[in-house]
C-alpha positions as CSV (number, residue, x, y, z in Angstrom):
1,X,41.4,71.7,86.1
2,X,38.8,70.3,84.2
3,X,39.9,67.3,82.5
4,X,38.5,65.1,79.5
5,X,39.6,60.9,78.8
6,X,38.9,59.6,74.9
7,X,39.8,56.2,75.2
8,X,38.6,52.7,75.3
9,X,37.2,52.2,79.0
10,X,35.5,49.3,81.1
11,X,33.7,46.9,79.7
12,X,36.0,46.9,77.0
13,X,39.4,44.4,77.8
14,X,43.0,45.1,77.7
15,X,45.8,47.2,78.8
16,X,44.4,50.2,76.8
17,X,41.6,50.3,78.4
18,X,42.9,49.5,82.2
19,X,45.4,52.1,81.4
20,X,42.6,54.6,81.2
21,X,40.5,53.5,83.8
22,X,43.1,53.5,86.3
23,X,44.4,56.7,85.1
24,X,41.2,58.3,85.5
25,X,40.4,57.1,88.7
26,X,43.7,58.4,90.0
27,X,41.9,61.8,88.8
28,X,39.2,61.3,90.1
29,X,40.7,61.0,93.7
30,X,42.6,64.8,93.0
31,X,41.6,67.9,94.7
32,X,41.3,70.4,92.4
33,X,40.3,68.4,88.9
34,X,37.3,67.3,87.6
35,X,37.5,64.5,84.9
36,X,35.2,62.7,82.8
37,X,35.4,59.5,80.5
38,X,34.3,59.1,77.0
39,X,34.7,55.9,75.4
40,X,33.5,53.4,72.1
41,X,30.3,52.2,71.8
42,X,32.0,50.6,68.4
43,X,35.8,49.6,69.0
44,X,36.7,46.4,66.4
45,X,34.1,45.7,63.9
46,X,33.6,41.8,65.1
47,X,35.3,40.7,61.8
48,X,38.5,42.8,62.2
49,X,38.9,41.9,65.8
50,X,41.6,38.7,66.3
51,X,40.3,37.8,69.5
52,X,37.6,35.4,71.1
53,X,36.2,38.8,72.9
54,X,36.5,42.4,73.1
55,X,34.7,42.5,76.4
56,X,35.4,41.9,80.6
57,X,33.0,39.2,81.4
58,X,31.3,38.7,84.3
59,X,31.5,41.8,86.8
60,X,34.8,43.6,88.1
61,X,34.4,46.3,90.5
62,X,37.6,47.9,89.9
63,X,37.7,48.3,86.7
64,X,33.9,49.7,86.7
65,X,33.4,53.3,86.4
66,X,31.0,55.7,84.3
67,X,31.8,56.7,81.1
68,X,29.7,57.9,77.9
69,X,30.0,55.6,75.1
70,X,29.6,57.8,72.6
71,X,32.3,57.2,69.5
72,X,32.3,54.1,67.0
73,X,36.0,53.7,65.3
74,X,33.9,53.1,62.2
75,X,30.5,55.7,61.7
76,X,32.1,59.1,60.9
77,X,28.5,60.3,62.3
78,X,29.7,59.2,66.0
79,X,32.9,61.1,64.9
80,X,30.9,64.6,65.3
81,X,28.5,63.8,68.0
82,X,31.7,62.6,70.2
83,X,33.0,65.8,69.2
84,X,29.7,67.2,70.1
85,X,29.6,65.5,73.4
86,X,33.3,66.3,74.2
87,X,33.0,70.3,73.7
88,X,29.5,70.2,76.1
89,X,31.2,69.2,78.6
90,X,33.9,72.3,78.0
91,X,37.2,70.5,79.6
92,X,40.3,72.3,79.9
93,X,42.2,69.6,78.5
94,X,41.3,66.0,76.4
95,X,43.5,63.5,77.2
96,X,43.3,61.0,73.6
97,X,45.0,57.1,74.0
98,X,46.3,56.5,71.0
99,X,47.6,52.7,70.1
100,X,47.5,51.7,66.7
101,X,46.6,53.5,63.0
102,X,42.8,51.5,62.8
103,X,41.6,54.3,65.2
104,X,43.5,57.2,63.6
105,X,40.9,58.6,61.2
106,X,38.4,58.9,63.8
107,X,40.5,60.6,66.7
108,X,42.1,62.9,63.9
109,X,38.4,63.9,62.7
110,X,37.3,64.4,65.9
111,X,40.3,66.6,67.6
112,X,39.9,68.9,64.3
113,X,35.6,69.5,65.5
114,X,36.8,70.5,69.5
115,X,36.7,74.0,70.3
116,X,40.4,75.7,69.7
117,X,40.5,76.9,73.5
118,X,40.6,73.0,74.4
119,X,44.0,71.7,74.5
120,X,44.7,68.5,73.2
121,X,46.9,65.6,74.4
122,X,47.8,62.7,72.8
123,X,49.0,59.8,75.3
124,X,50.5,57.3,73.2
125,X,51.1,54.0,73.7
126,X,52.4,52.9,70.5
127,X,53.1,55.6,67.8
128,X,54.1,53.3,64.9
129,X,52.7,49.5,65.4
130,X,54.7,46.4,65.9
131,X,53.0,44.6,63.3
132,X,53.5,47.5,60.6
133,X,51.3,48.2,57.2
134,X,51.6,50.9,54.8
135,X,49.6,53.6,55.5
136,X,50.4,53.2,59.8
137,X,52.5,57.0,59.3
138,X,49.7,58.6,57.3
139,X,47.0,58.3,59.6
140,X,48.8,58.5,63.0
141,X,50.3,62.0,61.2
142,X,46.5,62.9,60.3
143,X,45.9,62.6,64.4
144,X,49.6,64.0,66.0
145,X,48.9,66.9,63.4
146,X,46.4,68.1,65.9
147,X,48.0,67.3,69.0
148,X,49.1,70.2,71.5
149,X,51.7,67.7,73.1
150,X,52.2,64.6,73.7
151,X,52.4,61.9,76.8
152,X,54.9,58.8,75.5
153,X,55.8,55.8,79.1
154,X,59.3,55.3,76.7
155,X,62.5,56.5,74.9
156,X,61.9,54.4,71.5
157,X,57.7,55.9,71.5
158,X,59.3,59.4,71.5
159,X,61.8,58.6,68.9
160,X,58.7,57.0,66.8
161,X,57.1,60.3,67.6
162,X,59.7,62.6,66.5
163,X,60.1,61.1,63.0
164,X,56.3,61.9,62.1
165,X,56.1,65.4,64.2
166,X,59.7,66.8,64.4
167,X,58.7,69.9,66.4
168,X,56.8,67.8,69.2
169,X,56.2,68.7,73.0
170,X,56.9,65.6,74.3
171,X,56.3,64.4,78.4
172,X,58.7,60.7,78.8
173,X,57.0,59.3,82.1
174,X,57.8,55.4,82.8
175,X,54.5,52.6,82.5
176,X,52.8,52.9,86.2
177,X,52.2,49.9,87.6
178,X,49.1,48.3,87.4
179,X,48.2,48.4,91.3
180,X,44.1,47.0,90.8
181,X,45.2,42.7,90.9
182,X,44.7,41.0,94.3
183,X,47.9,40.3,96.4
184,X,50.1,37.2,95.6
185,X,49.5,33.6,97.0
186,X,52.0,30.7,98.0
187,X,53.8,29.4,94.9
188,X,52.0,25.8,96.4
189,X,48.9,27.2,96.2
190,X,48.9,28.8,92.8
191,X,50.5,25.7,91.1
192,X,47.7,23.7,92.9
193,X,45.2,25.8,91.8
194,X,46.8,25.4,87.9
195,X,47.6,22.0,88.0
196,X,50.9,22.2,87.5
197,X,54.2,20.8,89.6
198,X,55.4,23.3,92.5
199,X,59.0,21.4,92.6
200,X,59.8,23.2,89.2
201,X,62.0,26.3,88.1
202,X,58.6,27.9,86.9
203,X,59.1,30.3,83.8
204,X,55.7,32.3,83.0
205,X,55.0,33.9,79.7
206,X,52.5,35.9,79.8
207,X,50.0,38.3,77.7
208,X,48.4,38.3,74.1
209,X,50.4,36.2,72.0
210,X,51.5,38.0,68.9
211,X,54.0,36.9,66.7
212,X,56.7,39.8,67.8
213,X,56.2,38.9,71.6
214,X,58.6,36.1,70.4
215,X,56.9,33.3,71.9
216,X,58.1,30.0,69.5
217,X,61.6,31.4,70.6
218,X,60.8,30.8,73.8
219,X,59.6,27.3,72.8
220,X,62.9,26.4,70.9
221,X,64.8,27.5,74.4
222,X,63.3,24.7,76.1
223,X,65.4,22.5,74.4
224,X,68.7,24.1,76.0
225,X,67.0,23.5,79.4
226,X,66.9,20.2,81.6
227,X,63.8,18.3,83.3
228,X,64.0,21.2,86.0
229,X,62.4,24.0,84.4
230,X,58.6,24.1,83.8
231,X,57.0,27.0,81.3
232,X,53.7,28.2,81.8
233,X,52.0,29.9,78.6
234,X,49.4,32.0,79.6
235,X,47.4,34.2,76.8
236,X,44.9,34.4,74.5
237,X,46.4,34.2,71.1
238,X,45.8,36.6,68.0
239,X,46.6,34.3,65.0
240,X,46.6,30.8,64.6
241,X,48.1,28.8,68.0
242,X,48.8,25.6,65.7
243,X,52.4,26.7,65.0
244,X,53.2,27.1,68.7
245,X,51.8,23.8,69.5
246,X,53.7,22.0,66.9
247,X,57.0,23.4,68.6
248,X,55.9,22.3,71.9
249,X,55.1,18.7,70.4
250,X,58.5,18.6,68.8
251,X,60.2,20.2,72.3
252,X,62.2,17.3,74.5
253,X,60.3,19.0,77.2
254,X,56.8,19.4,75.9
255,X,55.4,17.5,79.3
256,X,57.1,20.4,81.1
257,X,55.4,22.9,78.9
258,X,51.7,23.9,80.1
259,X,49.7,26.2,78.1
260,X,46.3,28.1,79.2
261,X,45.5,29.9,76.0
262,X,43.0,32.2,76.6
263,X,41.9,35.6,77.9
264,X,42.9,35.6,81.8
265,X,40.7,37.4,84.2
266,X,42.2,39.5,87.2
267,X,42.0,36.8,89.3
268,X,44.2,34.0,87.5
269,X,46.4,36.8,86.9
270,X,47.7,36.8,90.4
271,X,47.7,32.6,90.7
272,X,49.5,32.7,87.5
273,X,52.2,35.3,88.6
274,X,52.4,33.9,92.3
275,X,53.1,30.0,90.7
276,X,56.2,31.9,88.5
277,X,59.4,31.9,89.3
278,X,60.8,34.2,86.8
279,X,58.7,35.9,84.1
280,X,60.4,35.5,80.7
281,X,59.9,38.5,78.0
282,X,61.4,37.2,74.8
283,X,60.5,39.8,72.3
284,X,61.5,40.3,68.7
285,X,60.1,43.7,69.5
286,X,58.7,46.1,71.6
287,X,58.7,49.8,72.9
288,X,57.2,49.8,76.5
289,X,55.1,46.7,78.0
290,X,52.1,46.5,80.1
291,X,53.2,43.3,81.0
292,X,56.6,44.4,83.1
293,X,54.3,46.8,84.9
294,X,51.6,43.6,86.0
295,X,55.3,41.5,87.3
296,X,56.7,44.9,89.5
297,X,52.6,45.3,90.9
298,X,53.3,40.8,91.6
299,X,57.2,41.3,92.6
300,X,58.5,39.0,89.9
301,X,61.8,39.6,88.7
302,X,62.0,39.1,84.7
303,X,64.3,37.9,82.1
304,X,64.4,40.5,78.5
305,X,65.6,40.6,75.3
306,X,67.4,43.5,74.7
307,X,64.7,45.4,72.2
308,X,63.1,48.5,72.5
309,X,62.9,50.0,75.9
310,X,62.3,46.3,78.0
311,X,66.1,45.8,77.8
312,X,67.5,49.2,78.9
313,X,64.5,49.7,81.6
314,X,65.3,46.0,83.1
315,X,69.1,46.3,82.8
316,X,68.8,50.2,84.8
317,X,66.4,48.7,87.6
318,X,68.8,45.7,87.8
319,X,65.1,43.9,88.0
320,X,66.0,40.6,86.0
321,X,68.7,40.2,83.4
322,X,68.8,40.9,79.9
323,X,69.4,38.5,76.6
324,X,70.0,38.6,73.2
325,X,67.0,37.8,70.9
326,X,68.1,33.7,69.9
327,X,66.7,30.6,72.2
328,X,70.1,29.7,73.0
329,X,71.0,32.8,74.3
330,X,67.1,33.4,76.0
331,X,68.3,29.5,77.8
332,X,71.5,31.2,78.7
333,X,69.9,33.8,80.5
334,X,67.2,31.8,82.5
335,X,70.2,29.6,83.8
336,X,72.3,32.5,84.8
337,X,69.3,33.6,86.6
338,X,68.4,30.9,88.8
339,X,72.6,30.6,89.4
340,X,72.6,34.3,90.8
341,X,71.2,35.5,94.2
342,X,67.4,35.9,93.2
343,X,66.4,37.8,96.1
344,X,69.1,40.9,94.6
345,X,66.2,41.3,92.0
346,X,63.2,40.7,94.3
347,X,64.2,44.3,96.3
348,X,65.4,46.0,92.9
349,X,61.5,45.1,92.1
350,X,60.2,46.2,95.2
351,X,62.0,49.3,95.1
352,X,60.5,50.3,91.2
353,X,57.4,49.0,92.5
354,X,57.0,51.9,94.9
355,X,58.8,54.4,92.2
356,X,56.2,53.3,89.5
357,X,53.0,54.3,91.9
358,X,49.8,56.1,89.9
359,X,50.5,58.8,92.2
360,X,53.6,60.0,91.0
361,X,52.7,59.2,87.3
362,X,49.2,61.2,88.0
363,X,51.6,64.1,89.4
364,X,53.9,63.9,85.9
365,X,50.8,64.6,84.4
366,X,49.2,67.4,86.2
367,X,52.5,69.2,85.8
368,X,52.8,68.6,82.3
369,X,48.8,69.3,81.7
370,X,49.4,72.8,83.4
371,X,52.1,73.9,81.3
């Protein structure tokens, strides 16, 4: 099978793009298929993108692999020569990651140039964004009208899915793991490493802070919470970090509260989740997260609100426990955990951690792909 990736790739950052080059590497490594990438020379226009960076910097062998940069989200001229590129190459299958409506035009253009003998598969992330706007349904319709069928890692995607494209051929796989971070480190190490007191209840939150991930709720639960518990804030943050930092000024536990706000490398990732105790999801909303599938890769159990698919996958896996969305009942829920036998949710991680391998998600896939 000869197999086709449009997608953000390395050097770009994010899940999106460590999605893909994982995915592809597991492809790579597969008797019988031949796959090659095709990625952005163009993804944000600087003055759209939120963040500090859209780039890896410095070097990161695991993440490296070659791809042609080809498509710019913005130049309807890189539109057709991606298309161009993509039909040379005569694949079997493309394989499109789709995650929000900004790139929509562009993937819908070019999936309408392709050859009609080249299937097309959408693997969607998101199909309607958190942070929603008015023409989000339009222009994801304008790309799923093209689709052949569709790869969704949750319940609530599909749903999403179904209201734009009734009719839909739908695969539901779980999030893989991501399996490419080094292997934890003592708690004591990490927290010396960080700076910050190993004799605490660590909480981590962790991830690209965006106003649905919930964090000032988070905040306000320190309050509920005695001198025992220490949170660690670790993101880069898409907005303005000011109204986080006034909560944590007003907290009764802001000397408890330690905050690394910025873009973390591989490497901090694993000091970061090896220093936790407990990694603390406090969403307003969400469908799947990248960010459960870094804690079962670094065995950390997780507390949830119950939103989207992070409540029902947590409360299944019996890998943490699950709250309501309020700070009072987010501080009920990291007491209750630290009262109940931890090490119960340390094996129910382990034991997703070897369900959620790229191997059997690669597998899903292949199946799926040949049908």
């Amino acid at each position: 099978m000869k197999i086709a990736i449009l997608s953000p790739f390395y050097p770009y950052r994010g899940g999106i793009a460590s999605f893909s080059n994982r995915l592809y590497q597991e492809f790579q490594g597969t008797e019988g298929v031949e796959v090659s990438a095709f990625s952005f020379s163009l993804l944000y226009p600087s003055f759209l993108f939120p963040g500090k960076t859209q780039y890896v910097e410095g070097e990161n062998s695991s993440l490296s692999l070659q791809s042609e940069r080809i498509l710019n989200s913005v130049n309807p001229l890189s539109w057709l020569s991606t298309a161009k590129a993509i039909n040379k190459y005569n694949p079997d299958v493309v394989i499109v990651a789709y995650w929000m409506p900004f790139v929509a035009p562009a993937l819908g253009t070019i999936c309408r140039l392709l050859d009609n003998k080249i299937k097309i598969i959408s693997l969607i992330h998101n199909a309607i964004p958190h942070e929603k706007g008015f023409f989000d349904k339009i222009f994801a319709k304008y790309f799923f009208e093209k689709c052949d069928s569709f790869i969704v890692l949750s319940e609530p995607v599909k749903d999403d899915l179904e209201k734009l494209i009734p009719q839909a051929k739908v695969l539901v796989t779980p999030h893989p793991i991501y399996d490419h971070y080094k292997e934890r480190i003592s708690k004591s190490e990490a927290c010396k490493l960080l700076g910050v007191n190993v004799d605490k209840k660590n909480l981590l939150f962790f991830g690209l802070i965006r106003d649905y991930k919930g964090l000032d709720l988070l905040i306000e639960s320190m309050s509920y919470l005695d001198d025992s518990y220490q949170l660690i804030i670790a993101g880069e943050c898409y907005g303005d970090f000011q109204k986080y930092q006034q909560l944590i000024d007003q907290s009764p536990l802001k000397d408890n509260i330690k905050v690394f706000e910025q873009y973390i490398p591989d490497d901090m990732v694993t000091t970061l989740f090896s220093a936790a105790d407990v990694l603390v999801l406090p969403y307003r909303d969400a469908t799947q997260s990248g960010v459960v599938a870094v804690s079962y890769q670094m065995e950390l159990p997780m507390i949830a609100t119950n939103v989207g698919a992070l409540g029902e996958t947590i409360s299944m896996s019996a890998t943490g426990i699950v709250v309501e969305v309020s700070p009072e009942a987010i501080s009920e829920g990291i007491k209750s955990y630290f009262e109940n036998d931890t090490q119960v949710y340390l094996d129910n991680v382990q034991t997703e951690k070897k369900r959620l391998s790229w191997l059997n998600f690669a597998q899903s896939l292949q199946l799926f792909l040949r049908e």
